[in-house]
C-alpha positions in Angstrom: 5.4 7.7 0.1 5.5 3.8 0.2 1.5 3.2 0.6 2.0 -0.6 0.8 2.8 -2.3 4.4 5.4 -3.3 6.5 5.7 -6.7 7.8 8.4 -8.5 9.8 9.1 -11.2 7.7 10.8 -9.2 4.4 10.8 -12.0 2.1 7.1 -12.6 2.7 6.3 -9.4 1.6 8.4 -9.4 -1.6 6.3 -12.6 -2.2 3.2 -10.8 -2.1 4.5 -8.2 -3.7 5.7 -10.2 -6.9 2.7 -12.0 -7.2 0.8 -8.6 -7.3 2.8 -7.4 -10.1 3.2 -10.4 -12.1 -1.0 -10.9 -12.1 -1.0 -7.2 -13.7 1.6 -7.9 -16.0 0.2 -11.0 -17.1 -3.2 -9.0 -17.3 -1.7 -7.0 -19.7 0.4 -9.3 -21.6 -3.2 -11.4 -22.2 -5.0 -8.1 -23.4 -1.9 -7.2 -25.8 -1.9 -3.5 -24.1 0.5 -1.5 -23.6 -0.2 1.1 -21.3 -1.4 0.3 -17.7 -2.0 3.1 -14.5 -4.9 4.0 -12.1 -7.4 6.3 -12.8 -6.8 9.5 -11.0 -10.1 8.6 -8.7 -8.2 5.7 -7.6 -5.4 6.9 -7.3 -7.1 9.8 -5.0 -8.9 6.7 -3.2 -5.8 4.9 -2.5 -3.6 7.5 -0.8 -6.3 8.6 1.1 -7.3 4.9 2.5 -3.5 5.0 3.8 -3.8 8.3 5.4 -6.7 7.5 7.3 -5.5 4.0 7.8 -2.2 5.2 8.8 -3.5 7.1 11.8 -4.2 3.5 13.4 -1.0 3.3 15.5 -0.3 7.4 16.1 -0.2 6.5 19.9 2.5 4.0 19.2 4.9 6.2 17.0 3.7 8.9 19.9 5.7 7.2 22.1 8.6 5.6 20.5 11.7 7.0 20.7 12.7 10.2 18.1 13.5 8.7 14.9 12.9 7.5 11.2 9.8 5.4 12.0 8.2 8.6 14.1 9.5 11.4 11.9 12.3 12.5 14.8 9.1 12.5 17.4 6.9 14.6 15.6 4.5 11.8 14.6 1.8 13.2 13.0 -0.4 12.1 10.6 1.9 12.8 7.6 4.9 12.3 9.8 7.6 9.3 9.9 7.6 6.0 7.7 4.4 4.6 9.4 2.8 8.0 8.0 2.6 6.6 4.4 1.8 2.3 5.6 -1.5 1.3 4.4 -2.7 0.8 9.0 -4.7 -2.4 9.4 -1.1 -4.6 9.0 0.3 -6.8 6.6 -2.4 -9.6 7.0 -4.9 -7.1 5.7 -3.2 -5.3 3.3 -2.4 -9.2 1.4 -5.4 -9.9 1.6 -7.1 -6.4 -0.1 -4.8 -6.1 -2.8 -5.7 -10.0 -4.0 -9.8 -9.4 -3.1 -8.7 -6.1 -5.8 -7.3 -8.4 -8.0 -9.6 -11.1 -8.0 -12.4 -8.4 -8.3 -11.2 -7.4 -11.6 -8.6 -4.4 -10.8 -11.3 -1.5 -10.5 -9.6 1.9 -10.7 -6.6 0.3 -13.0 -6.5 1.4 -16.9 -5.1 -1.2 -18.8 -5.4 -0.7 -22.9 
């Protein structure tokens, strides 16, 4: 499952993306750890946020053509790429993930 977004513009999303990474691999680098994953609550917390999220747009992959985007027209709620996108858009998801990082990371282990 991806659990991130999808956004038109590719190479802004790999920005966002970087940046995400590189503020939790500086986080660790500056706590000299050496181990970093969520706890299993947040884990549990994330992935269902994107399913019920991800139920956003089920009329639009309802009616798009039978393919990869709609799991071959069965779009259901675990169906189809958009099955496993975090729903509200790109905008939204940008902004969450640096509101999580700014807030201190809850429901990430670093040590």
């Amino acid at each position: 499952m991806n659990h991130s977004t999808l956004t038109p513009n590719f190479p802004h999303l790999l920005k966002e993306q970087a940046a995400h990474i590189a503020h939790i691999i500086g986080e660790t680098e500056q706590r000299q750890a050496r181990v970093v994953e969520p706890t299993p609550e947040a884990e549990a917390g994330w992935v269902q946020t994107v399913r019920d999220t991800a139920r956003l747009n089920i009329e639009f992959r309802q009616a798009c053509t039978p393919g990869y985007y709609n799991g071959e027209g069965r779009a259901g709620a675990e169906d189809g790429l958009f099955a496993s996108l975090y729903g509200p858009g790109p905008v939204k998801f940008f902004e969450l993930i640096r509101e999580w990082r700014d807030g201190g990371m809850e429901g990430l282990e670093i040590r």
